[in-house]
C-alpha positions as CSV (number, residue, x, y, z in Angstrom):
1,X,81.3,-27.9,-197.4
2,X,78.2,-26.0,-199.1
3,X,78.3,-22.3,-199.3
4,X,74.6,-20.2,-199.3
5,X,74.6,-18.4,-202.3
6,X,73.8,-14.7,-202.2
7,X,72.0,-13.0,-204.6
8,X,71.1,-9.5,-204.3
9,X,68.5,-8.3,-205.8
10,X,66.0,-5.1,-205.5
11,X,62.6,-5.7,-203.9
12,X,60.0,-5.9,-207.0
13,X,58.2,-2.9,-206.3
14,X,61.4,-0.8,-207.3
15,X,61.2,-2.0,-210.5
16,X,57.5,-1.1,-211.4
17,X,58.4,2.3,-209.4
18,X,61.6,3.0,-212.2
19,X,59.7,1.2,-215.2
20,X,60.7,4.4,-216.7
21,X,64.1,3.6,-217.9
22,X,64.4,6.8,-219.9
23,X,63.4,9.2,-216.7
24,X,65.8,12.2,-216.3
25,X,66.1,13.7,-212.9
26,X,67.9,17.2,-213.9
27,X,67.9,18.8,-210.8
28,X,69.8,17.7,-207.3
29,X,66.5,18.0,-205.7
30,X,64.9,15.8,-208.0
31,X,67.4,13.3,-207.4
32,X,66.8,13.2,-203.4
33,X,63.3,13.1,-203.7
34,X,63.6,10.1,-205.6
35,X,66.0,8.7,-202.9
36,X,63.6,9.8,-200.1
37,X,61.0,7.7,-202.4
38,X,62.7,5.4,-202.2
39,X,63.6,5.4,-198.2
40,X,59.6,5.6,-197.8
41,X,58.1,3.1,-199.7
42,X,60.9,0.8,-198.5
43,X,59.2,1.0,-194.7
44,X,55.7,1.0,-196.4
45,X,56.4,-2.5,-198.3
46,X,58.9,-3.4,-195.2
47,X,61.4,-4.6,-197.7
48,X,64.0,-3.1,-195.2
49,X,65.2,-0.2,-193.3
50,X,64.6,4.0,-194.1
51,X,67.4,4.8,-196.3
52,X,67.7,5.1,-200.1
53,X,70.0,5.9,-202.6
54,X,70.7,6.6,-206.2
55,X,73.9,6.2,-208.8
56,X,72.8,9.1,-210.9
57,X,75.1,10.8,-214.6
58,X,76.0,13.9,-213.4
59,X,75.6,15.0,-216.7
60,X,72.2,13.5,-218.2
61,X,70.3,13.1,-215.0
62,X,69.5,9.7,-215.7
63,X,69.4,6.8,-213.1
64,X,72.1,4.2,-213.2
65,X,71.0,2.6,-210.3
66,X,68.8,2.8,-207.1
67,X,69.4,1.4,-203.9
68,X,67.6,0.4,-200.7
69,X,68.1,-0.8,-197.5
70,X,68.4,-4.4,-197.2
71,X,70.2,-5.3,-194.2
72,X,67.0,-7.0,-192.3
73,X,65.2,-9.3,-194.9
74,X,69.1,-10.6,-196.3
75,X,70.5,-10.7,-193.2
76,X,73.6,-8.6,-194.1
77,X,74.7,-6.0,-192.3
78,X,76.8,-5.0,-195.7
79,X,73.2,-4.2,-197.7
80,X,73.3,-0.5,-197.1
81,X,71.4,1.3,-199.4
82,X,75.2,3.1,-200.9
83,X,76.6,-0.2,-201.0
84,X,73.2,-1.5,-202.9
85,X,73.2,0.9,-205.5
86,X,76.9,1.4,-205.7
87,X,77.2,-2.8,-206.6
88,X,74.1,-2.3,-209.1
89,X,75.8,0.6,-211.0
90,X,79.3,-0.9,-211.4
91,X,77.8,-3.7,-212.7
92,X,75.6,-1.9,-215.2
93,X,78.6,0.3,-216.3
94,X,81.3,-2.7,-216.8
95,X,83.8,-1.5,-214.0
96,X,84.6,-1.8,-210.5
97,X,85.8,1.8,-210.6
98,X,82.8,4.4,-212.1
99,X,85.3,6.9,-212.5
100,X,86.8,5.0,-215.1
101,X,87.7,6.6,-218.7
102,X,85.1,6.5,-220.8
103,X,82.3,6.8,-218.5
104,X,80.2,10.0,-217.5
105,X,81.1,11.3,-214.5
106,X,78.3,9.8,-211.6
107,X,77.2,10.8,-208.0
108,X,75.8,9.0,-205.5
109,X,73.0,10.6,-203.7
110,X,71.7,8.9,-200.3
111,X,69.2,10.0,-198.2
112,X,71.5,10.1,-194.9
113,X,74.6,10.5,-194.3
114,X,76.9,8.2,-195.1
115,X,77.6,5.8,-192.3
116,X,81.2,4.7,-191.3
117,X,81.4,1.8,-193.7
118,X,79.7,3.6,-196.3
119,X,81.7,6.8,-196.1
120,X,84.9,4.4,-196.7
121,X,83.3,3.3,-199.5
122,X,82.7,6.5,-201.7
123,X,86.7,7.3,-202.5
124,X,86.9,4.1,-204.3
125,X,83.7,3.7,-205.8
126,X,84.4,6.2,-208.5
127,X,81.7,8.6,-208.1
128,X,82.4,12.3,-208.6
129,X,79.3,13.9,-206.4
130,X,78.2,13.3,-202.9
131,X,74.6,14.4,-202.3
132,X,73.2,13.4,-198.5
133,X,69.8,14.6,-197.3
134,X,69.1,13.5,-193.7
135,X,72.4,14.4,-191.7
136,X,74.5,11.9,-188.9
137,X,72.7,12.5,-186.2
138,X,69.3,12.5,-187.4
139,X,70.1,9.1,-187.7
140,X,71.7,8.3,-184.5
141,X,68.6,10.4,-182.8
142,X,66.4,7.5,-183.8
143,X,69.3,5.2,-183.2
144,X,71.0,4.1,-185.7
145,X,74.5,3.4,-184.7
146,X,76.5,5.1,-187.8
147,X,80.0,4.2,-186.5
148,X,83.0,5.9,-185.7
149,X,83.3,8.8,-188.7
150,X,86.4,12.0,-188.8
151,X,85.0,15.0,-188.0
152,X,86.9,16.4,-191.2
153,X,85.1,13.5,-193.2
154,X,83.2,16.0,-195.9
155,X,87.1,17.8,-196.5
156,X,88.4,14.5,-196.6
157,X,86.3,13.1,-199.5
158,X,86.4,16.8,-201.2
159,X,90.8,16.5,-200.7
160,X,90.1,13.7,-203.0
161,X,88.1,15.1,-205.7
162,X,84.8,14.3,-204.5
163,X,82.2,17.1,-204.4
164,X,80.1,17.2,-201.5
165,X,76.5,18.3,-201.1
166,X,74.5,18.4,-197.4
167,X,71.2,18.9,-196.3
168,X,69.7,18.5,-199.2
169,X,65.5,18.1,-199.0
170,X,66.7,17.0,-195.0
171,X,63.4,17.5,-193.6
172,X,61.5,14.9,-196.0
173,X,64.4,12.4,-195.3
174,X,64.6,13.2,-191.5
175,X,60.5,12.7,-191.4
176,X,61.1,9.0,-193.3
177,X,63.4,8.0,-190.4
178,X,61.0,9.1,-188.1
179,X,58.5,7.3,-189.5
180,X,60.2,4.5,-189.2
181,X,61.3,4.4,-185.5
182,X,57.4,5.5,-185.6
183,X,56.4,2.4,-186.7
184,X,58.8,0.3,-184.5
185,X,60.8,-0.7,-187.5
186,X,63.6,-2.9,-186.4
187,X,66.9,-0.8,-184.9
188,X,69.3,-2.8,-186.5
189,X,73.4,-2.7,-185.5
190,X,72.5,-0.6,-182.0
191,X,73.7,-1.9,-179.4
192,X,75.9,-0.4,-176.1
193,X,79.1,-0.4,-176.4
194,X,80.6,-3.5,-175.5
195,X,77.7,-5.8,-175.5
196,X,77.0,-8.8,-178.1
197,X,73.9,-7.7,-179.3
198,X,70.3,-9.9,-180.0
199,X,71.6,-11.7,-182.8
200,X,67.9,-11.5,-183.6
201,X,68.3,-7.6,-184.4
202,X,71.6,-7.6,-185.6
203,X,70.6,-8.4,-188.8
């Protein structure tokens, strides 16, 4: 039996948008705006769905690693934008674990929310710093189905060290999402409760 291989890999136009490898992004709002970028330009190249994200050193401001939706044009549900640029910076820094000794301390900053499989996936990616921009159910208002999440999920991830920040530039990231359900960009992963699903949108 013959396995596809997978291979994931940013759409070229993210590399000619970071070219700059030496960039700093000191402030917090810097850093969303360059996730937001990132959100938008993803629905104008259609390389995937309106959510972006960064792996950023708390420290330096530098980039470690951005990350886009991919779920539609891999067909992976799995190819969040947190789950994209969380893979690309644990394989630029060495480790499976970014909190690691010896590395800076990082942060993830997303333009949304986390969604359910996401949010499970900050505690043991390392990362110091939660940064969101769009909120839960600005996602779900254009509907996106973002999963079952704890009510107490921001005191749960700060219970285990990990610092979180809401509502940061929400208004740009709300109007990329909007723009996208705007455009009739594909709804991927909503479905009523119960039901199958078009396999065709599922992704």
């Amino acid at each position: 039996m013959c396995f596809p291989r997978f291979v994931l890999r940013l759409p070229d136009w993210v590399e000619v948008l970071l070219s700059d490898s030496e960039r700093v992004y000191p402030t917090i709002e810097e850093r969303m705006q360059l996730a937001v970028d990132l959100a938008r330009r993803n629905v104008q190249h259609g390389t995937g769905g309106p959510f972006g994200a960064g792996v950023f050193d708390m420290e330096t401001g530098k980039l470690l690693a951005p990350g886009v939706n991919l779920v539609v044009p891999l067909r992976c549900s799995t190819a969040h934008a947190e789950i994209v640029a969380l893979t690309i910076a644990q394989q630029r820094a060495g480790s499976f674990d970014l909190g690691s000794s010896g590395l800076p301390p990082y942060e993830l900053v997303s333009s949304t929310e986390p969604c359910a499989m996401c949010l499970g996936a900050v505690p043991w990616s390392g990362v110091r710093r939660l940064v969101c921009g769009a909120r839960d159910e600005d996602a779900r208002r254009v509907g996106f189905d973002e999963g079952a999440k704890p009510g107490d999920w921001v005191a749960s991830l700060e219970g285990r060290g990990i610092a979180v920040l809401r509502d940061v530039c929400r208004t740009a990231a709300v109007a990329v999402l909007e723009q996208y359900r705007s455009a009739g960009g594909v709804i991927y992963n909503a479905r009523p409760e119960g039901a199958g699903g078009d396999p065709e949108q599922g992704a």
